[in-house]
C-alpha positions in Angstrom: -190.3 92.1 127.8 -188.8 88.7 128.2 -186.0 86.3 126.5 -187.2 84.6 124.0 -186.1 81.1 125.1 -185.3 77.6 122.6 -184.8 79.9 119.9 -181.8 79.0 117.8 -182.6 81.0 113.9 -183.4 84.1 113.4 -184.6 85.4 109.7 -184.8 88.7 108.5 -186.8 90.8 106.1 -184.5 93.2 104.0 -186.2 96.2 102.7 -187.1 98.8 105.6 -186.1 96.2 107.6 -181.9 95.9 107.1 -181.6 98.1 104.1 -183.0 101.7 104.4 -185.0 101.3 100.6 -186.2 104.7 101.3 -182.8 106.5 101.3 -181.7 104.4 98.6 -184.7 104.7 96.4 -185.3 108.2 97.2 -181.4 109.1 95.8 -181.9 106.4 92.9 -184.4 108.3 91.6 -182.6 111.7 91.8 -180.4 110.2 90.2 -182.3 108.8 86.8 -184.3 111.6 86.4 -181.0 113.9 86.0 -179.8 111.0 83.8 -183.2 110.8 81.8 -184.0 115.0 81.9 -187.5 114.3 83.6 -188.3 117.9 84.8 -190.8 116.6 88.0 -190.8 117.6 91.5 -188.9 114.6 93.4 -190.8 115.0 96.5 -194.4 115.4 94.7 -193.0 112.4 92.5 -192.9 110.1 95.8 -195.4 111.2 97.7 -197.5 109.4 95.1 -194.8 106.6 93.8 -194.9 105.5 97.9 -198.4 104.6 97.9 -198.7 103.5 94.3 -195.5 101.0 94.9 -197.1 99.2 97.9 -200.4 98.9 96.1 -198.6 97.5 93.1 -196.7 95.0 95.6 -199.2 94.0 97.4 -201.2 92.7 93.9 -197.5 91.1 93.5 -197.5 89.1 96.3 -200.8 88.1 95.9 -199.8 86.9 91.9 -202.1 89.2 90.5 -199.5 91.3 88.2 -196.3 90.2 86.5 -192.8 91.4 87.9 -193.1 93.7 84.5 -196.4 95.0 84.9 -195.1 95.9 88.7 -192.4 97.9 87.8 -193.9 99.8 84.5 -197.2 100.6 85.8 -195.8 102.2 89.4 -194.2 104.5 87.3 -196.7 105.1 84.9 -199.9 106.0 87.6 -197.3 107.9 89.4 -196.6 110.5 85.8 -200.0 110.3 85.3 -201.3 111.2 88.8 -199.2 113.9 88.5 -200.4 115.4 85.2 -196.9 114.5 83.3 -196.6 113.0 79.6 -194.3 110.4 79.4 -193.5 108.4 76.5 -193.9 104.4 76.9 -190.2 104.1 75.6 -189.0 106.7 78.6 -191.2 104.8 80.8 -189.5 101.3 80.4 -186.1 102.8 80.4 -187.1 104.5 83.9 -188.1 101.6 85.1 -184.8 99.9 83.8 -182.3 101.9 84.7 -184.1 102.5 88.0 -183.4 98.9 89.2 -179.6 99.3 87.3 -178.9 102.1 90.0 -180.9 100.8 92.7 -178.1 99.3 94.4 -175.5 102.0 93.7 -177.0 103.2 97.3 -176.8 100.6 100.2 -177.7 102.9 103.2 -178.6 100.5 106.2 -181.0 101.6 108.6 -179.8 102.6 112.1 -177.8 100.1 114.1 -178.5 97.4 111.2 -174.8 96.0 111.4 -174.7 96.6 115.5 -177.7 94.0 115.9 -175.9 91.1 113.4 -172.6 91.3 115.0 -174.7 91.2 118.5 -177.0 88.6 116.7 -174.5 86.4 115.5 -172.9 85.6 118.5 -176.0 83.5 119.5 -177.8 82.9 116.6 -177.6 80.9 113.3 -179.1 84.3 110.5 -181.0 84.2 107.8 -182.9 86.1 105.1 -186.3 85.6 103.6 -186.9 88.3 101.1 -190.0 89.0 98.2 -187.6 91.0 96.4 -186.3 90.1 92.9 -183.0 87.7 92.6 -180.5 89.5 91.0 -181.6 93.0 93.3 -181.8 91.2 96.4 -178.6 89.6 96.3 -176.6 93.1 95.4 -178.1 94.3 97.8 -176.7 91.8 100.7 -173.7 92.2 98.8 -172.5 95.3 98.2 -174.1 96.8 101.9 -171.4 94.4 103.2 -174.2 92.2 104.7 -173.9 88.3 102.9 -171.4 87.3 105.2 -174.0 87.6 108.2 -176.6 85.0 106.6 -176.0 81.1 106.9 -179.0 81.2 104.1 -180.6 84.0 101.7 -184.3 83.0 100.5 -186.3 85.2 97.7 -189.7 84.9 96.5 -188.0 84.1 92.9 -185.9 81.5 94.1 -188.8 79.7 96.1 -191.8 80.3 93.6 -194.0 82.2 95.8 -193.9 85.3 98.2 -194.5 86.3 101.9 -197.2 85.9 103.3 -197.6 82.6 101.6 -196.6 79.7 103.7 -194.6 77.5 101.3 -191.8 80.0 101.5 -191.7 80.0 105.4 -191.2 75.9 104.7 -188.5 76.8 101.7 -186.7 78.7 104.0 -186.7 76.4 106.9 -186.0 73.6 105.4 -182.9 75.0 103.7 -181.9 76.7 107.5 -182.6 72.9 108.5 -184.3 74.0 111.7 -188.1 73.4 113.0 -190.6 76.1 113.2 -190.6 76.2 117.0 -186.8 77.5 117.3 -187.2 79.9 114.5 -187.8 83.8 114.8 -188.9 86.1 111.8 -188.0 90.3 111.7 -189.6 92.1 109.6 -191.3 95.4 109.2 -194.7 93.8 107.2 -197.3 92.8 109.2 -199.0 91.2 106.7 -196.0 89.7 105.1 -193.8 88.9 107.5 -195.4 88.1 111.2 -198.9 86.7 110.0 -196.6 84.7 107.1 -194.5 83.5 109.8 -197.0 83.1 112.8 -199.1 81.0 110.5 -196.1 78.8 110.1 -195.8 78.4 113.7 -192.6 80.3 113.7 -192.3 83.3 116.3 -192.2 86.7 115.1 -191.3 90.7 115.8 -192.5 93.1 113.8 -190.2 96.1 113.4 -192.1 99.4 113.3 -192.3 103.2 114.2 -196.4 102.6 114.6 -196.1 99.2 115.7 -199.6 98.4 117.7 -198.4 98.2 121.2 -202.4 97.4 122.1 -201.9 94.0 120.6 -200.1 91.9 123.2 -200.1 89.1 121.1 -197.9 90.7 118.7 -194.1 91.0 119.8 -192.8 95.0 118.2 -190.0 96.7 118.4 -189.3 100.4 117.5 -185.7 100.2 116.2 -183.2 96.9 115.5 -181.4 97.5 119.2 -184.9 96.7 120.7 -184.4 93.5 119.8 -181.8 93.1 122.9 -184.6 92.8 124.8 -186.0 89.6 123.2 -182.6 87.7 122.2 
């Protein structure tokens, strides 16, 4: 691996990227189904949610479903799949209180805050995010990470989500920086290296299974392998 040279921004992803949303979701829903009596087996319960979620967020991104439809239907297919009755009333309030507590768990993933204080020594930090607004940003702000990012972009702010390119050019243009000194992190290949390589914009993807036949695609197994690029 080599420097990445004439690169002067660097935007993040959040989710799985910064913020560990499995932890967090994984104890948010622990905790609502105590709150809410739902007598299911957690682990059975996410084994399916997982796949379901992504599925759902992928039609998201792509503006086929509604924020609303996302986070009622997840739920719904998941009960469903897993032979439980719910009631529709339960179901919304689920689905409520589940993005209520959402954010009363902020673990980071492993080294999150070592790489930004690394980071910002060199480079100017930023966040491009498809998550919701009013999430996102209590997210960033109660994980004690706003203070790293110069700018925070979100899919609700710009008017469309990652992969498509208009938020790349949202987010650059309020970073005020060109494409060719920007870098984009981000655990999505889809989302976040083909969104940002198709904007000219460099990009690592941060992954466990990253590809390591694809030369053409910069990976990295954890956030402190990104010493080796910047």
């Amino acid at each position: 691996m080599s420097k990445l040279n004439g690169i002067t921004d660097v935007f993040f992803d959040l989710d799985h990227t910064l913020w560990d949303f499995e932890k967090n979701s994984t104890l948010t829903f622990d905790k609502i189904f105590k709150i809410n009596t739902i007598n299911v087996d957690l682990n059975a319960f996410l084994n399916h949610y997982k796949t379901i979620n992504f599925n759902y967020w992928k039609l998201y991104r792509e503006e086929k479903i509604t924020k609303d439809a996302l986070r009622f239907r997840r739920l719904d297919d998941t009960f469903k799949i897993l032979g439980v009755e719910i009631e529709v009333e339960t179901i919304n309030k689920l689905s409520h209180d589940y993005i209520e507590n959402l954010t009363s768990f902020n673990y980071l993933l492993p080294n999150a805050l070592e790489i930004l204080e690394y980071l910002k020594q060199s480079y100017i930090l930023h966040i491009i995010t498809n998550g919701f607004h009013e999430v996102q940003q209590n997210k960033l702000d109660k994980s004690n990470l706003t203070n790293y990012f110069k700018t925070i972009t979100n899919s609700e702010i710009a008017g469309v989500k990652k992969p498509n390119p208009q938020i790349f050019h949202f987010a650059l243009q309020s970073a005020q920086v060109n494409a060719n000194a920007a870098l984009m992190i981000g655990d999505d290949f889809e989302a976040d290296i083909k969104g940002a390589l198709n904007v000219n914009m460099d990009a690592i993807l941060l992954s466990s299974n990253a590809k390591k036949s694809d030369n053409k695609i910069k990976s990295v197994s954890n956030l402190m392998g990104l010493k080796y690029y910047l």
